[in-house]
C-alpha positions in Angstrom: 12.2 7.5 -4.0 10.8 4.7 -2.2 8.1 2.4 -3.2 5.4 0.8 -1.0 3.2 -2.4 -1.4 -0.4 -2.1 -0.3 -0.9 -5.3 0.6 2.6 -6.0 2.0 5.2 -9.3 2.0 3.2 -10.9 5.4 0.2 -11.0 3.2 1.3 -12.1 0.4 1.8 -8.7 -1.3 4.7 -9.3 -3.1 4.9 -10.6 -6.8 5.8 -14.2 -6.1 3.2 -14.6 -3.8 0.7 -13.0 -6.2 1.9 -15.7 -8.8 1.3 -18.5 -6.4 -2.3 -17.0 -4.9 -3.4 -16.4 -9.2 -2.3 -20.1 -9.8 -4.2 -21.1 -6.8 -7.6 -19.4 -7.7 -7.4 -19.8 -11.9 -5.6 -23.4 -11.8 -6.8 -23.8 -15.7 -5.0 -20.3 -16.7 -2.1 -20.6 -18.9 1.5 -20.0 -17.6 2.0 -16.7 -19.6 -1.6 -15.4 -18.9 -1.1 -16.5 -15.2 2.2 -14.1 -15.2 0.3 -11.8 -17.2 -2.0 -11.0 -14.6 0.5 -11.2 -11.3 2.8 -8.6 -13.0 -0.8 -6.6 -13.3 -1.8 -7.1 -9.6 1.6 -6.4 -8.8 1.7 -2.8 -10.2 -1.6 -2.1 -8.8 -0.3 -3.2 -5.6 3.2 -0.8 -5.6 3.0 2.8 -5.1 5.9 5.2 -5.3 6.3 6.5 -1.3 8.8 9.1 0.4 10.4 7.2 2.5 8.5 9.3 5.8 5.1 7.6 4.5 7.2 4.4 3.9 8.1 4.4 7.0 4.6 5.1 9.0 2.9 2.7 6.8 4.7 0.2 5.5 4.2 -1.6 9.3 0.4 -1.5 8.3 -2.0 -4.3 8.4 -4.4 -4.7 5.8 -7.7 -6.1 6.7 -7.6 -8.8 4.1 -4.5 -11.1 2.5 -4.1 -10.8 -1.5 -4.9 -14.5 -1.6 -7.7 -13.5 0.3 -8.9 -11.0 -2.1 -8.1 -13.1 -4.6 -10.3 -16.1 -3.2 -13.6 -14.1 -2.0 -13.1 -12.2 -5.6 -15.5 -13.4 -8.2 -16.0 -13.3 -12.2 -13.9 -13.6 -15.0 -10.5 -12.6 -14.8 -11.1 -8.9 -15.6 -13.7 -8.6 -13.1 -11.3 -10.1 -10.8 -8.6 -7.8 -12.0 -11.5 -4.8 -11.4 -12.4 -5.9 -7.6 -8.7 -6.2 -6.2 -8.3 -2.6 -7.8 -10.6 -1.3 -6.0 -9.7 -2.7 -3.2 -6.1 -1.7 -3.6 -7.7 1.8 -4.2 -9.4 1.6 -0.9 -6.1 1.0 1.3 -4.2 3.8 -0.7 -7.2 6.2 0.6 -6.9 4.8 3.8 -3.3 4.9 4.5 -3.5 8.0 2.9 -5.3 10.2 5.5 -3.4 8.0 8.0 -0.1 9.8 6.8 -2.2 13.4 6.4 -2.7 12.9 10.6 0.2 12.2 11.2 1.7 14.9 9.2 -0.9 17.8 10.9 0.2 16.0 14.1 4.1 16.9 13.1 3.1 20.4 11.6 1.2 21.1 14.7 4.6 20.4 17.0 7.1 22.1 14.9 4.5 25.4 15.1 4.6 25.1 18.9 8.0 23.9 19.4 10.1 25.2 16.4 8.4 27.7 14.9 7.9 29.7 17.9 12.1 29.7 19.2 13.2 30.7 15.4 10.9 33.3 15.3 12.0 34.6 18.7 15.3 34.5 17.0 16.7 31.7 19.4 17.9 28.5 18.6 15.2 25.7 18.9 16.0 23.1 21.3 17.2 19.6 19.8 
């Protein structure tokens, strides 16, 4: 198994980066509090993927940075906390029915081009 960052490594997706961007918008947080909460954004950020959704989504663009979120984000540090959840939630669904096309696309060749041959009782063409 395979995981998968929402918010990937060119948008400052990974934990480092989250440290850095949660230093940068609570300067006046503690050092332990300040890990704290990156290890927290971190695991909402990581999913567990096969590695065939991995693969078709991992190339993805998000529409915004996690410093971004982190900057337009507003409130305490919970609320904070809240708001990058649910935007993290909102990418999942997104790249979510992404990989559900892509799979009906895939089912919808392997019933015309697979399906059909072993049925037949042929071999399928490779």
């Amino acid at each position: 198994m395979t995981v998968e960052h929402l918010i990937g490594k060119s948008q400052g997706g990974y934990l480092k980066q989250i440290h850095t961007a949660v230093e940068m918008r609570f300067p006046n947080l503690s050092p332990l509090a300040c890990e704290s909460l990156s290890h927290r954004i971190d695991t909402l950020n990581t999913v567990t993927a096969c590695s065939f959704c991995n693969s078709t989504t991992s190339r993805d663009v998000s529409e915004k940075s996690m410093p971004e979120l982190l900057h337009e984000a507003t409130g305490t540090i919970e609320e904070v906390e809240a708001y990058i959840a649910a935007e993290l939630q909102r990418v999942l669904k997104r790249k979510r029915l992404d990989v559900q096309w892509k799979l009906a696309s895939i089912k919808e060749a392997f019933q015309r081009e697979v399906h059909t041959e072993i049925n037949a009782g042929a071999s399928p063409a490779v």
